[in-house]
Residue, then its C-alpha position, 0 to 999 in steps of 0.5 A: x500500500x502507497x504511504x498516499x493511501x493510509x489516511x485514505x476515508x474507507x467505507x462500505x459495507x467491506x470494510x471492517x474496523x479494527x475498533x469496532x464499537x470504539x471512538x478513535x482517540x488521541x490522548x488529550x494534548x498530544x496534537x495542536x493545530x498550527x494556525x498559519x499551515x494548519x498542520x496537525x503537529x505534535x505539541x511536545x516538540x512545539x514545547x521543545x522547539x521555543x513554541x515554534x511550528x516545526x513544519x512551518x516555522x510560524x511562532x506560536x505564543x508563548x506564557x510569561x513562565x515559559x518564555x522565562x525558561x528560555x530566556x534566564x540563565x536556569x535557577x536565576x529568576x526571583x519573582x517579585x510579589x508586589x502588592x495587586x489592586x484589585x479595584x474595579x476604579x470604573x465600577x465596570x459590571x462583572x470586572x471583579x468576577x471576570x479578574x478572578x475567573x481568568x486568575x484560576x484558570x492562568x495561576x497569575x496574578x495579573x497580566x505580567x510576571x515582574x522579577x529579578x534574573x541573571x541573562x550569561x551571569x548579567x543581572x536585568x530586572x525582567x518583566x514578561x508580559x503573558x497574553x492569556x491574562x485578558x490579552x494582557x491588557x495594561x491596567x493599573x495592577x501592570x502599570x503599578x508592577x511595570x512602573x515599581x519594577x523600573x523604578x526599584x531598578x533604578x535604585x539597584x542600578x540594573x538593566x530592565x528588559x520588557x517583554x511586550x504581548x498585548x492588546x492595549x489598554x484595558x477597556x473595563x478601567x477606561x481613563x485610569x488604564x490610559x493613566x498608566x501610558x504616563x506611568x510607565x514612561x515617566x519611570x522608564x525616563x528616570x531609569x534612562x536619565x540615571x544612565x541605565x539600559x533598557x532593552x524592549x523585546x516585542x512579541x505578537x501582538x503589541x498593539x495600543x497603548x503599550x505600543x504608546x508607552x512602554x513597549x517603543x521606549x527602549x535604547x534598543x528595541x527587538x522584535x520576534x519575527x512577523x510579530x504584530x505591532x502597531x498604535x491602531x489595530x489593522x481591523x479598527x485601521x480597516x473600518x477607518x479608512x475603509x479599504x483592505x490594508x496591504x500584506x505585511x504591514x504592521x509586521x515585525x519587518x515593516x517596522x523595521x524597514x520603516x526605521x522603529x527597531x533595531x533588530x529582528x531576533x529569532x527566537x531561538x537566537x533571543x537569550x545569545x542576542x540578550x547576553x551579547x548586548x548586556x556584555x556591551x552594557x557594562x558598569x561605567x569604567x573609572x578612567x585614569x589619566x595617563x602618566x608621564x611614560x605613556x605621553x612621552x611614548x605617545x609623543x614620540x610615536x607622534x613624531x615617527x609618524x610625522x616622518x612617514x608622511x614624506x614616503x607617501x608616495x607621489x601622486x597628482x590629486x586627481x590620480x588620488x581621487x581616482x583611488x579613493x573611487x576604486x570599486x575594490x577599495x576596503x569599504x566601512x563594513x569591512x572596517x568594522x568587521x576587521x577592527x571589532x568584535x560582537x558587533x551588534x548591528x542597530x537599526x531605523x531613526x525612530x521617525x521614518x526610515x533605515x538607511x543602508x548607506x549607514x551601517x551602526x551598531x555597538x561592539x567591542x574595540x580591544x575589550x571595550x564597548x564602543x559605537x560605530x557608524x560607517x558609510x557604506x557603499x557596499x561591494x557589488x552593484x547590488x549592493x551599492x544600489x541598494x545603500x545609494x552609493x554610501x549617499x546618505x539620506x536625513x534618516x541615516x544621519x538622524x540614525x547615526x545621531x541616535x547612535x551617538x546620543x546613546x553613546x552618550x548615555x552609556x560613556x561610549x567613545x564614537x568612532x565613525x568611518x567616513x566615506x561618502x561622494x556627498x549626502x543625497x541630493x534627492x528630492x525625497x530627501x529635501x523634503x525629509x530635511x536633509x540640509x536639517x539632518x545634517x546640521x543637528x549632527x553637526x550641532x550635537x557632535x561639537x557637544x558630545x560629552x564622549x570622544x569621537x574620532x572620525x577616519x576618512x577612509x574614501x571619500x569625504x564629500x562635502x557636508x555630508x561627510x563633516x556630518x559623521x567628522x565633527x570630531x576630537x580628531x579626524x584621520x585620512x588613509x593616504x589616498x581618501x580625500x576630504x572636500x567641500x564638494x566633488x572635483x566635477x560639481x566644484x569645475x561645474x560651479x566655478x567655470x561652467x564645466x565639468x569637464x574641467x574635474x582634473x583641473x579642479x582636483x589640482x586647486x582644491x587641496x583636497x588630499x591627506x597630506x594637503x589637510x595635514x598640512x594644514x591642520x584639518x587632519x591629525x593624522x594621515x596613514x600609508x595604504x599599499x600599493x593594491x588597496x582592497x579589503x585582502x591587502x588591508x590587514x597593515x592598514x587595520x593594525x595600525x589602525x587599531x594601535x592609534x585608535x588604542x592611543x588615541x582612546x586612552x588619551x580622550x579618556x583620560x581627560x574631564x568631560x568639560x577638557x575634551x569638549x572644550x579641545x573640540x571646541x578650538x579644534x574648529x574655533x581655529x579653522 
């Protein structure tokens, strides 16, 4: 008999059952059905597999007890009984009854399980929000749990992490539920403005008022995989506007396109994603300053350099922005890649969109956390369509602002990788606000509180290259180049043709040593001869010794010192 035939329906007067006179039976909860392929699958390997369809890979929903499982590093969790209200603030008829109803049948209190755990041996406040419990809809008792557990996590000096599954806002507890929007931020503001990190972890769904508050507040922001997530729910945006809403929308993906998160984690992946990002969120380091020793060796490092600069080799200006074109030259993803480990890319502006053209992120440089930004152009045709020729629009310069403000509260050092033709000149972007993107960045640099260093790895085109060089110290490779504009739109500016580009580039002094000599750069670092990402290993060591030095020196230093040099850098200019 072919395997097609064996749950064939059988019948007739010549068939004989086996269990005659019986029901076929399956042990209660053996099978459950996938809602999305409608398979029939077995519900202990549901259980075994993070409550993933094996068949299909859809994700089923997961309790608040369970997800902790997965998640806490085993025997770590300490739940934290806080005092429930069990009021009824609207007098909503059968509120009471229907709250006690679903607390038998859950074994919850409430809507979310508050508590203290350890994540890789990091300590987080941990609160899970479990949507069998009236979807869990936020309420006072969520509200008072979330807002108490924020705020004793302030005082305990700890990381939060807030799993959001919910249907909004309570309705039975009408304004009072609304209240509790305000609650939760003002709290999660403190936690943030003590300098602490939390983290956001959206499941499906997260809709209302919990996306309004607490859910979208996070320094970083993950969601699980076509994870639902909106303000209005499809079917209340349906009735609204009337028409059928598009596939995909308001999904995991389409927030994060849309510039609102950092990262889609798969579930499986969740716990490694949260311990990497907790190991990149340390305590604030006490920084020393140097001794006598090391500035004098600094100094005379200073000084050889100084003498490398005359064996660059002799090239006309034209020539050098030739090279810094080249297709196979090492781009920005190629720096962080060689330079840095556990880099943990971070994505969107939070306003509208994710630029390809600027790759951010966090990671570690020689064992300390820092934030690195890059423009990328990308190495194939694909690829460089795809992030625009490394031509930013505002929301990859609001992206890299983001970045660095978070920088900012968590005492990390900024090292971008500058390499641009220009900011894109698009009417889009106009009407995004490029000129005004660009000039906060330059604004809140010349004020960041962390050290900033900027390398010219490319190109450095115009305004929007100085977007991501307002810094302590800017360096060049040897045949990068850094200018008010390209050689072909200054010719075409000045002398009404572009065509006159090699001419230009001999006028404009836009190479490194030009800049060096003129103080606009610090530093100026020789590539060999064929420079792609298999030749640049000389380069990214030597590299990685003066970021090293150039790190200690900028720590070393007051807040109020290092921005003050920054200050004059440009006063003088």
């Amino acid at each position: 008999m072919k395997l097609k035939n064996m749950f064939k329906k059988t019948g007739g007067k010549n068939y004989i059952s086996l269990t005659e006179g019986r029901k076929p039976e399956v042990p209660e909860g053996l099978l459950r059905k996938c809602n999305n392929c409608k398979a029939a699958i077995i519900a202990e390997d549901v259980r075994r597999g993070d409550y993933i369809c094996p068949k299909c890979h859809a994700y089923f929903r997961m309790d608040a007890w369970r997800r902790i499982e997965t998640i806490v590093d085993p025997d770590s969790f300490e739940v934290w009984e806080e005092a429930i209200l069990d009021g009824n603030p609207m007098g909503y008829p059968g509120y009471e009854e229907k709250l006690q109803s679903v607390r038998e049948k859950t074994g919850l209190d409430e809507a979310v399980v508050i508590g203290k755990a350890e994540i890789e041996g990091r300590k987080v406040v941990l609160g899970v929000c479990d949507g069998r419990f009236l979807m869990a809809s936020m309420g006072e008792a969520v509200g008072e749990k979330i807002a108490g557990a924020v705020e004793r996590a302030t005082k305990e000096k700890l990381p939060v992490i807030l799993f959001a599954c919910s249907g909004g806002a309570r309705m039975q507890e009408g304004i009072f539920s609304l209240m509790q929007m305000a609650k939760t931020a003002a709290a999660l503001k403190r936690h943030s403005d003590a300098g602490h990190l939390y983290i956001s972890v959206l499941t499906d769904p997260t809709t209302g008022g919990v996306t309004a508050s607490f859910a979208m507040l996070g320094d970083l922001i993950l969601a699980e995989p076509n994870a639902l997530i909106g303000f209005a729910g499809p079917r209340v945006i349906e009735q609204t506007i009337g028409q059928k809403l598009p596939k995909g929308f308001q999904r995991a993906e389409f927030l994060l396109e849309h510039g609102f998160i950092d990262q889609i984690v798969e579930r499986e992946k969740l716990r490694e994603t949260l311990g990497k990002i907790l190991k990149l969120h340390p305590s604030q380091p006490d920084r020393t300053a140097q001794t006598k020793e090391e500035e004098m060796q600094n100094k005379k490092q200073s000084e050889k350099e100084e003498e490398k600069l005359c064996q660059i080799r002799e090239m006309t200006p034209w020539e050098r922005v030739q090279v810094s074109r080249k297709k196979d030259r090492p781009v920005g993803s190629d720096y962080i890649r060689e330079l840095f480990d556990d880099f943990v890319e971070l994505h969107g502006d939070r306003l509208f969109g994710d630029d390809k053209a600027v790759v951010g992120g966090i990671a570690q440089f020689c064992g300390e956390p820092v934030t690195v930004i890059a423009q990328e152009k990308g190495t194939t045709t694909k690829e460089n369509i795809a992030r625009n020729f490394g031509m930013p629009s505002p929301e990859g310069y609001r992206k890299a602002l983001r970045l660095m403000e978070q920088a900012e509260k968590f005492h990390r050092p900024v090292l971008c990788f500058v390499d641009t033709p220009g900011a894109f000149c698009g009417l889009e972007a106009e009407e995004r606000g490029q000129g005004e993107a660009i000039a906060r960045n330059i604004y809140e640099m010349s004020a960041l509180k962390v050290p900033i260093l900027s390398v010219i790895i490319g190109e450095g085109g115009s305004g929007g290259a100085l977007a991501l060089a307002t810094a302590d110290e800017v360096w060049m490779l040897e045949n990068s180049i850094y200018s008010i504009l390209s050689p072909e739109g200054f010719a075409s500016i000045l002398w009404k043709d572009s065509k006159r580009a090699k001419e230009a580039a001999e006028v404009m002094r836009l190479t490194a040593k030009d800049l060096y000599e003129a103080g606009i750069v610090e530093q100026v670092f020789a590539e060999p001869e064929a420079f792609t990402s298999e030749t640049f290993a000389p380069v990214t060591e030597k590299l990685r010794e003066h970021i090293r030095r150039f790190l200690k020196t900028y720590q070393g230093m007051e807040e109020s010192e290092r921005t003050e040099r920054r200050y004059q850098r440009f006063r003088r200019l």
